[in-house]
N, C-alpha and C positions, 0 to 999 in steps of 0.2 A: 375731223379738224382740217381745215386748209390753210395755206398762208398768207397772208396779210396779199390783197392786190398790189399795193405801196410797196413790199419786202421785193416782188419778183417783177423786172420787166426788160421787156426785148427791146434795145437800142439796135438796128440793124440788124446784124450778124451775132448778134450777142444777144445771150441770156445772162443780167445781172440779178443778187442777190443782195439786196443791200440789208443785211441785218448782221447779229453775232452770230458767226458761223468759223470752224476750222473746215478744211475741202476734207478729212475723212469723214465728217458726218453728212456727207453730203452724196447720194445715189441717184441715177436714173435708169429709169428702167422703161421696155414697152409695156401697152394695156395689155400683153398676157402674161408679165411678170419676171421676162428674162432681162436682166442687168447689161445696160451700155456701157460697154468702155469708154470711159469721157477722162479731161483732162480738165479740173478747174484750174484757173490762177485766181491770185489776191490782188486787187485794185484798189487806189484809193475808192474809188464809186461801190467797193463791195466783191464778193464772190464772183468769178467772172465763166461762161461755158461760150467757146466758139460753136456756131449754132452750124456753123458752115463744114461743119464737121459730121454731121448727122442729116440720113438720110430724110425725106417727107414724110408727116407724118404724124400721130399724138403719143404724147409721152407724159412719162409718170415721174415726175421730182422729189424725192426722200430728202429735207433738209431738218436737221436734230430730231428724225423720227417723225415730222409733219410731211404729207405728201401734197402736193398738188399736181394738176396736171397743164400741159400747154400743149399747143399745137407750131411744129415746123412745116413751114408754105413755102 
């Protein structure tokens, strides 16, 4: 299962979430499975990840246990 294209999208610098989400259900991690330290905040627009924060590269999104994946360029 992946999430909704509508639920995830990169405004800039940012990765937004816009669905029902608390930030503890929410992980990423790289394609071999080790866990990023990330900091979300809460925005009105939804879940919020400074993308500007993480190096290039593809990454793994855990949000309530659905992953997806995206790419930082």
């Amino acid at each position: 299962t992946t999430l909704a294209d509508t639920q995830l999208k990169i405004v800039g610098e940012d990765l937004f979430f816009c669905g029902n989400v608390e930030g503890g259900n929410v992980k990423l991690f790289t394609p071999d499975g080790v866990e990023v330290a990330t900091k979300f905040t809460t925005t009105s627009a939804g879940l919020r990840l400074r993308l500007s924060s993480l190096q290039k590269g593809v990454y793994l999104i855990s949000i309530n246990g659905i992953t997806s994946k995206f790419m930082k360029r």
